[in-house]
KEKE-3310 file (N, C-alpha, C; in steps of 0.2 Angstrom, whole numbers, plus 5000, padded with zeros to 4 digits):
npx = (5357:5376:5387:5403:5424:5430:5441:5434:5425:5430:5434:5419:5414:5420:5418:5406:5404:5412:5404:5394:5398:5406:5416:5425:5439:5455:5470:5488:5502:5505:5487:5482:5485:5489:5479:5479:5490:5486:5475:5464:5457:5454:5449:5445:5452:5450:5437:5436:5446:5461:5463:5453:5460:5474:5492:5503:5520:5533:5532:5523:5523:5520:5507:5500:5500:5494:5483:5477:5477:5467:5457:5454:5452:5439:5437:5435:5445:5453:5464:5477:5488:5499:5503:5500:5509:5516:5510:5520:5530:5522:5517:5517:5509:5498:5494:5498:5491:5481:5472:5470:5466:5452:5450:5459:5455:5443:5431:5430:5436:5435:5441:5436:5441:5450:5459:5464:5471:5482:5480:5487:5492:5496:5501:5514:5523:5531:5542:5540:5529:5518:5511:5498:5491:5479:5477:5486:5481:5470:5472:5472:5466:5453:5454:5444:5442:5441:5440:5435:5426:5420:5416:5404:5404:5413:5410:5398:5404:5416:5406:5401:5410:5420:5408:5408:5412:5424:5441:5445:5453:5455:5455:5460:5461:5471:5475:5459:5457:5452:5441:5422:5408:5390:5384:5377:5369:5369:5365:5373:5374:5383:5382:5395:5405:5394:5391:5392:5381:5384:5382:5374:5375:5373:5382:5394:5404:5412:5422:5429:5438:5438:5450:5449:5436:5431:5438:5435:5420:5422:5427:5419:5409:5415:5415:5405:5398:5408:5410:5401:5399:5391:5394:5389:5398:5405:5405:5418:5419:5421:5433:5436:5418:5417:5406:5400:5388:5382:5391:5394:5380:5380:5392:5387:5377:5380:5393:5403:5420:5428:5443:5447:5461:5472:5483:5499:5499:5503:5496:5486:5469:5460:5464:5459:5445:5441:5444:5433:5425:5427:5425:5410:5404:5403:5399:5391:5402:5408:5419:5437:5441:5447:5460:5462:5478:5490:5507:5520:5530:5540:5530:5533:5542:5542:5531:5527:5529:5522:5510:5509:5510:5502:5485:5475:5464:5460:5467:5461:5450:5456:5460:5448:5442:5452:5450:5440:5437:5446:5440:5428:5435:5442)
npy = (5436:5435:5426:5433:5437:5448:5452:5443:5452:5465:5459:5456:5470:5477:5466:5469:5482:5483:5475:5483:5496:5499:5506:5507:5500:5490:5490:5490:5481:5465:5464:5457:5443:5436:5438:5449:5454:5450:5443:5450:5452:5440:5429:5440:5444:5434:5435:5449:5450:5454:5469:5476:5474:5475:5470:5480:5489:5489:5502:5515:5530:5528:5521:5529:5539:5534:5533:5544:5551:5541:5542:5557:5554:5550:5538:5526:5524:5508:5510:5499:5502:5493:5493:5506:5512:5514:5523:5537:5537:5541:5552:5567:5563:5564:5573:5584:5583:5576:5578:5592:5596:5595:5607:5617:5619:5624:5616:5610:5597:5581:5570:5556:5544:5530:5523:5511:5503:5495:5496:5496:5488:5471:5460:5457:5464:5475:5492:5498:5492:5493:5503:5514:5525:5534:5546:5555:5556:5562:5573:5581:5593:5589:5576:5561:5551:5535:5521:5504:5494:5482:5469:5472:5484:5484:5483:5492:5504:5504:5502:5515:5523:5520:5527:5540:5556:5562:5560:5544:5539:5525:5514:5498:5485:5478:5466:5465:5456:5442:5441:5439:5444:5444:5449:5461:5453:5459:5477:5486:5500:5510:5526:5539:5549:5546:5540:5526:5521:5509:5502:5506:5515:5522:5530:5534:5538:5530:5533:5527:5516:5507:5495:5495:5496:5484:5481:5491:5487:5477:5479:5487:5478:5472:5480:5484:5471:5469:5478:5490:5498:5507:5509:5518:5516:5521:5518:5526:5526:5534:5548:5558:5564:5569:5564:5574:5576:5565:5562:5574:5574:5563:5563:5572:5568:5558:5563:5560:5557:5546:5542:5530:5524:5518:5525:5534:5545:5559:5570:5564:5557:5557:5569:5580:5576:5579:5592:5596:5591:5598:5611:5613:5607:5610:5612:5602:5590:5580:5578:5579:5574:5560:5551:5536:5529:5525:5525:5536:5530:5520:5508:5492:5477:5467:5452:5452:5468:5472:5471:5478:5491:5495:5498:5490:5478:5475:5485:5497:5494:5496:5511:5518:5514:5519:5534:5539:5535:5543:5556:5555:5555:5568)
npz = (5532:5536:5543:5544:5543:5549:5539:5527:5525:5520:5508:5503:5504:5494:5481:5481:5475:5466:5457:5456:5451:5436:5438:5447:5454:5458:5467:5473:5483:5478:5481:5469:5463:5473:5481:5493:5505:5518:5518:5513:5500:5491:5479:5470:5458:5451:5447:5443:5434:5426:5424:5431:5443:5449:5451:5460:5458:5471:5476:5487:5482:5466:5469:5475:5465:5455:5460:5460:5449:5443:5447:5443:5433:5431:5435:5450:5461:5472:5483:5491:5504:5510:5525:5537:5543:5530:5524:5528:5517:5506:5510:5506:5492:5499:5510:5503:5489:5485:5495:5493:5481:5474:5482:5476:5465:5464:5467:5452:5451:5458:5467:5470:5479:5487:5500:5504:5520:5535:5549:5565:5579:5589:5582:5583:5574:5577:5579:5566:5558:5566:5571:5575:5568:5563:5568:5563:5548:5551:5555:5542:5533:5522:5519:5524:5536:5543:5555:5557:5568:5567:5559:5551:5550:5543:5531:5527:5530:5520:5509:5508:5507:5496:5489:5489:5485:5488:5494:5503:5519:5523:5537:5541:5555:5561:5572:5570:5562:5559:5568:5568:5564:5560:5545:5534:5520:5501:5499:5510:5518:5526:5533:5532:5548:5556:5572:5582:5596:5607:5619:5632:5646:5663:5671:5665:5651:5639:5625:5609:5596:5582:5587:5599:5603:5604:5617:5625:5627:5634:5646:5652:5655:5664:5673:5677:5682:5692:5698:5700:5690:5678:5662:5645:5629:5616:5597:5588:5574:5564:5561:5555:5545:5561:5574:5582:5589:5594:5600:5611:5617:5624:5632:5640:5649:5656:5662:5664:5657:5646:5636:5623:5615:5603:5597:5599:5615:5614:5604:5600:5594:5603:5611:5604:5605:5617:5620:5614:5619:5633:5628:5624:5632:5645:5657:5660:5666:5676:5682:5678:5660:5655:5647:5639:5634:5622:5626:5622:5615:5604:5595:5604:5597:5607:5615:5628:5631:5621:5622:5637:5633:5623:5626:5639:5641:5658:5660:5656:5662:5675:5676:5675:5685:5696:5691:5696:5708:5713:5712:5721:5732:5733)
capx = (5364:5380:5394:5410:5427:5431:5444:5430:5421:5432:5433:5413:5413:5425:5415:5398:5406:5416:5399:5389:5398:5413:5423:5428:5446:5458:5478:5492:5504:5500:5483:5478:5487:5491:5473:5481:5495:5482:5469:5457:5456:5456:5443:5442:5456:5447:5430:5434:5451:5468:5461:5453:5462:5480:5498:5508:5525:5532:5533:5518:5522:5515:5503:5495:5500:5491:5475:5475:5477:5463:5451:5452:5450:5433:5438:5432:5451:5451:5473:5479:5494:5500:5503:5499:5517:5521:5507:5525:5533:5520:5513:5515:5504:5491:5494:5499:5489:5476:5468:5469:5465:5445:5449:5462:5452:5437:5428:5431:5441:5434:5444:5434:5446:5448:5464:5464:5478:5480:5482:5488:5496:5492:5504:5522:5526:5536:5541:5539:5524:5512:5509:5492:5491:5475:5477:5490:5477:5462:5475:5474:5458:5452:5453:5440:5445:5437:5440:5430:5429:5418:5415:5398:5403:5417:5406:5397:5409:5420:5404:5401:5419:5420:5406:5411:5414:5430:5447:5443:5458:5451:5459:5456:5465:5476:5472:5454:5454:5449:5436:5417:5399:5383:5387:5369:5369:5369:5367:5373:5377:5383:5384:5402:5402:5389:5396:5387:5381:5386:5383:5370:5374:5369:5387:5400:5405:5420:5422:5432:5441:5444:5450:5449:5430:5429:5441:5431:5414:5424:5429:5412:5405:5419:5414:5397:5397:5412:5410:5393:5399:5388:5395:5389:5403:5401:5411:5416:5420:5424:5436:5434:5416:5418:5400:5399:5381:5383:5398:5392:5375:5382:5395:5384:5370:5385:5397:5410:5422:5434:5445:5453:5464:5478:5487:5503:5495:5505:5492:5482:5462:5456:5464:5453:5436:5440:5444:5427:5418:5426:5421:5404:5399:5409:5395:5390:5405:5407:5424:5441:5440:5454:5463:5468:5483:5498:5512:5521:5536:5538:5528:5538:5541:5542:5525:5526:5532:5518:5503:5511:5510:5495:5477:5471:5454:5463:5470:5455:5445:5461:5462:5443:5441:5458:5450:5432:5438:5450:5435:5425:5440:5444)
capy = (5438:5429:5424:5435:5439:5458:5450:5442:5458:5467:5457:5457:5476:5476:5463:5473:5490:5481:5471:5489:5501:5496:5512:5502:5496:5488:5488:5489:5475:5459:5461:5452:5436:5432:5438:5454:5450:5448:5438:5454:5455:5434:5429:5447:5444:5431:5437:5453:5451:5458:5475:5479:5471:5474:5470:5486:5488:5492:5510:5518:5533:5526:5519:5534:5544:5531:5531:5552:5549:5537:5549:5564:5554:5547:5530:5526:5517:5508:5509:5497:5502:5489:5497:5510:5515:5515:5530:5541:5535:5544:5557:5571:5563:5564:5580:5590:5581:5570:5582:5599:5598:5598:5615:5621:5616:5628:5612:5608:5591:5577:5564:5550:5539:5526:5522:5506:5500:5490:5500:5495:5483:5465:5455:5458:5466:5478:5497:5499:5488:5492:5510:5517:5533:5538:5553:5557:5558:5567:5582:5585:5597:5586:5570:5559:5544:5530:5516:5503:5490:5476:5467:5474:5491:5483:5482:5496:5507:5502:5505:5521:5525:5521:5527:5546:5561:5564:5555:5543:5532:5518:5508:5490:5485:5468:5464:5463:5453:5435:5443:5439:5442:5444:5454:5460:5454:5463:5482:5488:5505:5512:5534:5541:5553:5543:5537:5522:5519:5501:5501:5511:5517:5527:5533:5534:5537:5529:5533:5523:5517:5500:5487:5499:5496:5475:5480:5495:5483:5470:5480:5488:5472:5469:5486:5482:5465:5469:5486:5492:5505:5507:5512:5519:5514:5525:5517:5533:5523:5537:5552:5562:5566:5567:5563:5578:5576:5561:5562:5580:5570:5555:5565:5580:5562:5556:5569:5556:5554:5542:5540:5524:5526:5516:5530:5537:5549:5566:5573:5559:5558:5561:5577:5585:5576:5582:5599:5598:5592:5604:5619:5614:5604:5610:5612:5595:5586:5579:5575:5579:5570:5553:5547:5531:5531:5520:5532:5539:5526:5516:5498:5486:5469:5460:5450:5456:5474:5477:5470:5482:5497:5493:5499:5482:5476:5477:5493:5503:5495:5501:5520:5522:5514:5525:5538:5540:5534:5551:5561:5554:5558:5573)
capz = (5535:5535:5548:5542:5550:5547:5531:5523:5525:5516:5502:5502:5502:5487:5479:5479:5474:5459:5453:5454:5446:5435:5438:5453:5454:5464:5467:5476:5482:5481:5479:5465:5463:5484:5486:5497:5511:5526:5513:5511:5493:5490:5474:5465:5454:5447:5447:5440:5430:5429:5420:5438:5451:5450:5458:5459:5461:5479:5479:5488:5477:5461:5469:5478:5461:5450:5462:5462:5439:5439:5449:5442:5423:5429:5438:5458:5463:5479:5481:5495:5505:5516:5532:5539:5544:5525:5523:5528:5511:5500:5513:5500:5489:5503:5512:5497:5482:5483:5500:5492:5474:5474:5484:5473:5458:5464:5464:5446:5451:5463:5471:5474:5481:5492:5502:5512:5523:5537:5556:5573:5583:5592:5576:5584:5570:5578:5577:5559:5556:5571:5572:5573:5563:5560:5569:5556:5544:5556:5555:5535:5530:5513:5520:5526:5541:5543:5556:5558:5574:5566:5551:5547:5548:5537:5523:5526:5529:5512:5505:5510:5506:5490:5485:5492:5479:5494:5496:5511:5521:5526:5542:5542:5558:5559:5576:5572:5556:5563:5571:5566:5567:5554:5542:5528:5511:5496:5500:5516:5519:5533:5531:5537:5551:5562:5577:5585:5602:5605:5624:5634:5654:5666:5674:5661:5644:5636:5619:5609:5591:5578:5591:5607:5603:5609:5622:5630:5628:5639:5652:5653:5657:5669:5677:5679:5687:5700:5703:5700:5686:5671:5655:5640:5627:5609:5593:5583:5567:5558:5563:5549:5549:5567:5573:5589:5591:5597:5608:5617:5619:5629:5636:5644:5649:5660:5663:5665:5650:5646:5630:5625:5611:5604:5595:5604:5618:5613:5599:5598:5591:5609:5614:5600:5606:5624:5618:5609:5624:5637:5626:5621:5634:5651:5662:5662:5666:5684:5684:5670:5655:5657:5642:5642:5627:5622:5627:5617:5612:5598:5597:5605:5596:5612:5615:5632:5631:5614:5628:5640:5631:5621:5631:5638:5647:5664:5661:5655:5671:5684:5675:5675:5694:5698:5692:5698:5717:5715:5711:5724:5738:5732)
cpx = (5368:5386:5400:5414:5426:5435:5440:5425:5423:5430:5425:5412:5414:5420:5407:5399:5406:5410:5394:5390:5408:5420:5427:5434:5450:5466:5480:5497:5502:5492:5480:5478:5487:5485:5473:5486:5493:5476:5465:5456:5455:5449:5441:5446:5451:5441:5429:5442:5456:5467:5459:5455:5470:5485:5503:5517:5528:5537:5524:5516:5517:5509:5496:5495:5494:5484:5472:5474:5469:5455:5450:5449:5441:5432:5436:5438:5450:5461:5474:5486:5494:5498:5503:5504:5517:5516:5512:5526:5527:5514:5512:5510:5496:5490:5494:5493:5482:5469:5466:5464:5456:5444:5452:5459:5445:5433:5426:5434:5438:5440:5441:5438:5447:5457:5465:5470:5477:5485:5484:5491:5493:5497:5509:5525:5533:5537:5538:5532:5519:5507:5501:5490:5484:5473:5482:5485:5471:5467:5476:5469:5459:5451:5451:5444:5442:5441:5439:5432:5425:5415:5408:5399:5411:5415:5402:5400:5411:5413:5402:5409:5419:5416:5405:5412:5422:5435:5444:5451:5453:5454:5458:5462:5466:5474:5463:5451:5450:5443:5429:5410:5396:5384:5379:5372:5369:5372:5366:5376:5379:5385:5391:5400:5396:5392:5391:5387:5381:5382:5380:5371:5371:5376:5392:5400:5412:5418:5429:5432:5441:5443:5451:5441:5429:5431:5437:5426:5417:5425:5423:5410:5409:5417:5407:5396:5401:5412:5403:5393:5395:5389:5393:5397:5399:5407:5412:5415:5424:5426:5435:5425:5418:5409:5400:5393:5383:5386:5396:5384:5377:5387:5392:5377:5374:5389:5404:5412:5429:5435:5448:5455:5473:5483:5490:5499:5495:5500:5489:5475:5458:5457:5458:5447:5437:5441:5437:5424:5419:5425:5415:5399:5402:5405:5392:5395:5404:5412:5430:5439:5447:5454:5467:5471:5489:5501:5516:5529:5534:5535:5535:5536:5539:5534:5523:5525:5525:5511:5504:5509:5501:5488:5474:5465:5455:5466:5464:5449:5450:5458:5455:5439:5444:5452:5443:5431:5444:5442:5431:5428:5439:5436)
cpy = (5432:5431:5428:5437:5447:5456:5449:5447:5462:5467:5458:5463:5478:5474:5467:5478:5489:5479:5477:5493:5497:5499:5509:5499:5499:5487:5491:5482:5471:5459:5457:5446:5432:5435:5443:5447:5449:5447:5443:5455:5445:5434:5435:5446:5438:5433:5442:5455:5456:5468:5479:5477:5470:5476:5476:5485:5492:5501:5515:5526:5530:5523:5524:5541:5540:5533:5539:5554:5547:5541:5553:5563:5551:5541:5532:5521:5515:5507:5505:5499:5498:5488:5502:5516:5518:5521:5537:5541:5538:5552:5564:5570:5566:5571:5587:5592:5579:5578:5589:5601:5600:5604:5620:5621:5621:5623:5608:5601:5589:5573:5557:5541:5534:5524:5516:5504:5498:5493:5493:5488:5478:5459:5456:5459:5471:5486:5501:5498:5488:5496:5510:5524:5535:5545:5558:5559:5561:5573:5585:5587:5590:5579:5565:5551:5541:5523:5511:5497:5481:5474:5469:5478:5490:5487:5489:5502:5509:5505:5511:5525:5527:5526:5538:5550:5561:5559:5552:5538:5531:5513:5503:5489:5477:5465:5458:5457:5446:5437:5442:5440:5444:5450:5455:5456:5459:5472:5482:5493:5508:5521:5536:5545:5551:5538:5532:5520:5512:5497:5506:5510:5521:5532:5535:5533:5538:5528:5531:5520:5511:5496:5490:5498:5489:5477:5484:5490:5481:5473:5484:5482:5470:5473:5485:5478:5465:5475:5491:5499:5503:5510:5511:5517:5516:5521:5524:5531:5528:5545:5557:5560:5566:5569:5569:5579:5571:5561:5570:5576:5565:5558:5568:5575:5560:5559:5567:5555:5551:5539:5534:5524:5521:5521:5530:5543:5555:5565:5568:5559:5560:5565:5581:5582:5578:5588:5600:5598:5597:5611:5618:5611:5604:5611:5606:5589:5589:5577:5577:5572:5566:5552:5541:5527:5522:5527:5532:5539:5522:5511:5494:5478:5464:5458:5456:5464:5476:5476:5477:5489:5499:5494:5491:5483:5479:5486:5500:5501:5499:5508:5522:5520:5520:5533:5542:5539:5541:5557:5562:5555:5563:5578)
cpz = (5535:5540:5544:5545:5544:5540:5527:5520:5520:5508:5499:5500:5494:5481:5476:5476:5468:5455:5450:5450:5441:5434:5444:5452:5459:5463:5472:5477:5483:5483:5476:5465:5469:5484:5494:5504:5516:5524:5512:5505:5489:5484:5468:5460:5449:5443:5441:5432:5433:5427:5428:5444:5448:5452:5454:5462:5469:5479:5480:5483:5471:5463:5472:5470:5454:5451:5458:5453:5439:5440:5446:5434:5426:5434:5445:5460:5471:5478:5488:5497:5511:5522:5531:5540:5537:5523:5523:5522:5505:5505:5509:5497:5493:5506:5506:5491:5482:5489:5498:5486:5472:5475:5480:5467:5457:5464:5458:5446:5457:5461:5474:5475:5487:5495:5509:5516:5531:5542:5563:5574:5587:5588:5577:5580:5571:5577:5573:5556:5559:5575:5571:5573:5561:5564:5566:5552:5546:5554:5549:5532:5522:5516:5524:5531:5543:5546:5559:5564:5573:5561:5548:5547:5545:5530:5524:5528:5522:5508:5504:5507:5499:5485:5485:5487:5483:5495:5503:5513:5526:5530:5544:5550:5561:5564:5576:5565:5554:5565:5568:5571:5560:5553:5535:5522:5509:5500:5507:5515:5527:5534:5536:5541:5555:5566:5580:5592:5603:5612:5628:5643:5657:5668:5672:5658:5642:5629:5615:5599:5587:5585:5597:5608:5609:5616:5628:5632:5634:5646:5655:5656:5666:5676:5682:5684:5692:5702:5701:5697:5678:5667:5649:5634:5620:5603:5588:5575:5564:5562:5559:5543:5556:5571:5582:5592:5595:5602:5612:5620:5625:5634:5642:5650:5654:5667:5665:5660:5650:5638:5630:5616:5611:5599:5601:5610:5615:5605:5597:5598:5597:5614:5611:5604:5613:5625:5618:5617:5628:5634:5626:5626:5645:5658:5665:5666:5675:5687:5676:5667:5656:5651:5644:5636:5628:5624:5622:5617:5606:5600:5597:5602:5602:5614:5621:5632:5624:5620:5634:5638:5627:5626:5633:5642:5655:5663:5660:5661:5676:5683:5677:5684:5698:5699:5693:5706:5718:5716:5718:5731:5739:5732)
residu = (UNK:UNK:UNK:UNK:UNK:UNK:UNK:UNK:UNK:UNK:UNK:UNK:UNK:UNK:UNK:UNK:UNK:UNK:UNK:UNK:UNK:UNK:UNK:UNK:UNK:UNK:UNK:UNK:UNK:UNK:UNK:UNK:UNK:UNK:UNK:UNK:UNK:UNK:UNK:UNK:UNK:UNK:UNK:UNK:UNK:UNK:UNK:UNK:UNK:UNK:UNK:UNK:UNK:UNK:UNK:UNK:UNK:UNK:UNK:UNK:UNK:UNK:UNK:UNK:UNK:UNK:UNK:UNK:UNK:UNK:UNK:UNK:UNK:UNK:UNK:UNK:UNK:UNK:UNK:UNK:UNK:UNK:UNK:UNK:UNK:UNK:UNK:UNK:UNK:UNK:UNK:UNK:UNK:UNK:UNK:UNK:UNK:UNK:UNK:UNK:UNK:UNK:UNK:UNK:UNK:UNK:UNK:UNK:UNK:UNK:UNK:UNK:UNK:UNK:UNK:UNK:UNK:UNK:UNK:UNK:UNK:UNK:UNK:UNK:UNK:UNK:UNK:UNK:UNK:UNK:UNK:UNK:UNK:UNK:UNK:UNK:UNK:UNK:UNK:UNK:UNK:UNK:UNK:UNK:UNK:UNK:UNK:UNK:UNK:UNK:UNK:UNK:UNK:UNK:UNK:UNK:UNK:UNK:UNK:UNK:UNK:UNK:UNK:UNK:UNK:UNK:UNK:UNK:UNK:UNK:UNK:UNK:UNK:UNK:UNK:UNK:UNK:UNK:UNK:UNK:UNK:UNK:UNK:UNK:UNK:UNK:UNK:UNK:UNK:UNK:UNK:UNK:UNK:UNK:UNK:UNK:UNK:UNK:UNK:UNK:UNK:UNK:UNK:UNK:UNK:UNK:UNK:UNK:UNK:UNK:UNK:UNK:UNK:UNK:UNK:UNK:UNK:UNK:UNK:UNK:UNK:UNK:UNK:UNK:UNK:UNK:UNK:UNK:UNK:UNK:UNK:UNK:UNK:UNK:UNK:UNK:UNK:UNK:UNK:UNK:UNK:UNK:UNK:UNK:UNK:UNK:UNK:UNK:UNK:UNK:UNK:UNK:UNK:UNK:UNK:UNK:UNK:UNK:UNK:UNK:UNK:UNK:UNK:UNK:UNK:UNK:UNK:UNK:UNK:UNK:UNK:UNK:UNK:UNK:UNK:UNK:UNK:UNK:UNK:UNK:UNK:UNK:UNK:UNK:UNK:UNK:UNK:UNK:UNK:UNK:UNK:UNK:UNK:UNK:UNK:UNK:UNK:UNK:UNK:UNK:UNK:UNK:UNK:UNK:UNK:UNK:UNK:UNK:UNK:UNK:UNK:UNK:UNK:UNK:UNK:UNK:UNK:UNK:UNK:UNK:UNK:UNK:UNK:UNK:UNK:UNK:UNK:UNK:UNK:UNK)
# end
């Protein structure tokens, strides 16, 4: 095993996929030459040439129309779009095109496609450039969601992705891109739709997204050692599967549940899993399901004001201290 941040991991998925099959290819902007605009793509232009690795022009259009071409002749495209915001700018392709077509085709047409781009906030990028959308994409039948929280299920992940009959987007998240640990050699898969348990408690289960994941761990820990609460902590990875074994098991084992989710609150990935659990699993619970969300304003640029709104360490120990000492009043 080897030391990667979640960037390097990237590019190592990329790397394995491209070496193994040579239907593998790689574009959008700034991929090839700049080695991607947040370094995840650095070394493959050389490796594998311009023929597989190349810089597109800036209209996410073409790029999501080229991916959904290259598919359907035979190819396995991995199409980068920036950011995740910019997913707006060709949401046709995805909602209409890319999601439907297997179904409309009577299965005569795969899509094995791959859609990376680059979620959430932490980079003061700002309104535009901060969003975390993959509950956008959880709402389109066809389309597989994938987002991972640490550089080994980087790689396994991506490789799984790719190697999919099914369109997948794939949410690398900016925040976490520094971020390392050991990461396998060679083949590492990691199957979509299995949710990982990261963090085993007795008292409460907080499930949890990408870079919501460190932060739950941390206040888990915080829980524990100052307040004598032990939580399970689930990372779902992947939204589409959505792993509900998993999550009704830990749920119904506790019967305390707590989301933490940086999507906007209003229709955000963890009304559906609280949905699921209170139908399926409503007997167990020992208290309402808590969400603890960004609200539902745009990312603020200011350092301040984007920490503020943002789910932090502190903020997910108050809401789940809050709301566990209501319970026990009440």
């Amino acid at each position: 095993m080897a030391q990667l941040t979640y960037r390097e991991a990237v590019a190592a998925a990329l790397e394995y996929e491209m070496a193994r099959d040579e239907r593998v290819v790689l574009f959008g902007e700034d991929t090839a030459a700049a080695g991607g605009v947040f370094k995840t793509t650095e070394g493959l232009l050389a490796k594998f040439g311009p023929r597989r690795v190349v810089d597109m022009p800036i209209s996410e259009l073409a790029i999501l129309g080229s991916a959904m071409g290259m598919a359907m002749t035979g190819l396995r495209p991995v199409a980068e779009i920036m950011f995740s915001d910019f997913l707006a700018c060709c949401w046709d392709y995805i909602a209409n095109e890319i999601s439907k077509t297997r179904y409309m085709s009577d299965g005569q047409i795969a899509l094995p496609l791959v859609i990376r781009t680059l979620n959430g906030a932490g980079a003061r990028f700002g309104a535009q450039h901060s969003q975390s959308v993959e509950n956008w994409a959880m709402a389109v039948p066809g389309i597989k969601v994938v987002a991972p929280s640490n550089a080994a299920d980087v790689k396994g992940l991506l490789i799984a992705a790719i190697r999919d009959p099914d369109p997948v987007i794939f949410f690398e998240h900016k925040n976490l891109l520094s971020s390392k640990c050991e990461v396998p050699d060679g083949e590492h898969f990691v199957p979509l739709g299995k949710a990982a348990v990261v963090r085993e408690g007795s008292d409460i289960t907080v499930i949890a997204l990408a870079a919501m994941v460190p932060k739950a761990l941390k206040a888990a820990e915080t829980l524990a050692a100052e307040h004598g609460v032990s939580a399970t902590v689930i990372d779902l990875r992947t939204l589409v599967p959505l792993d509900t074994q998993t999550l009704l098991r830990e749920s119904a084992r506790t019967g305390r549940i707590f989301t933490v989710e940086e999507n906007p609150r209003l229709c955000g990935w963890g009304a559906e899993i609280a949905s699921i659990i209170q139908e399926e699993a409503f007997s167990a619970l020992k208290q309402p399901i808590v969400r603890i969300t960004t609200p539902h304003v745009p990312v603020p640029a200011s350092d301040q004001l984007e920490d503020a709104v943002v789910p932090s360490v502190a903020r997910i120990v108050t809401e789940i201290r809050r709301a566990m000492e209501a319970h026990r009043a009440g």
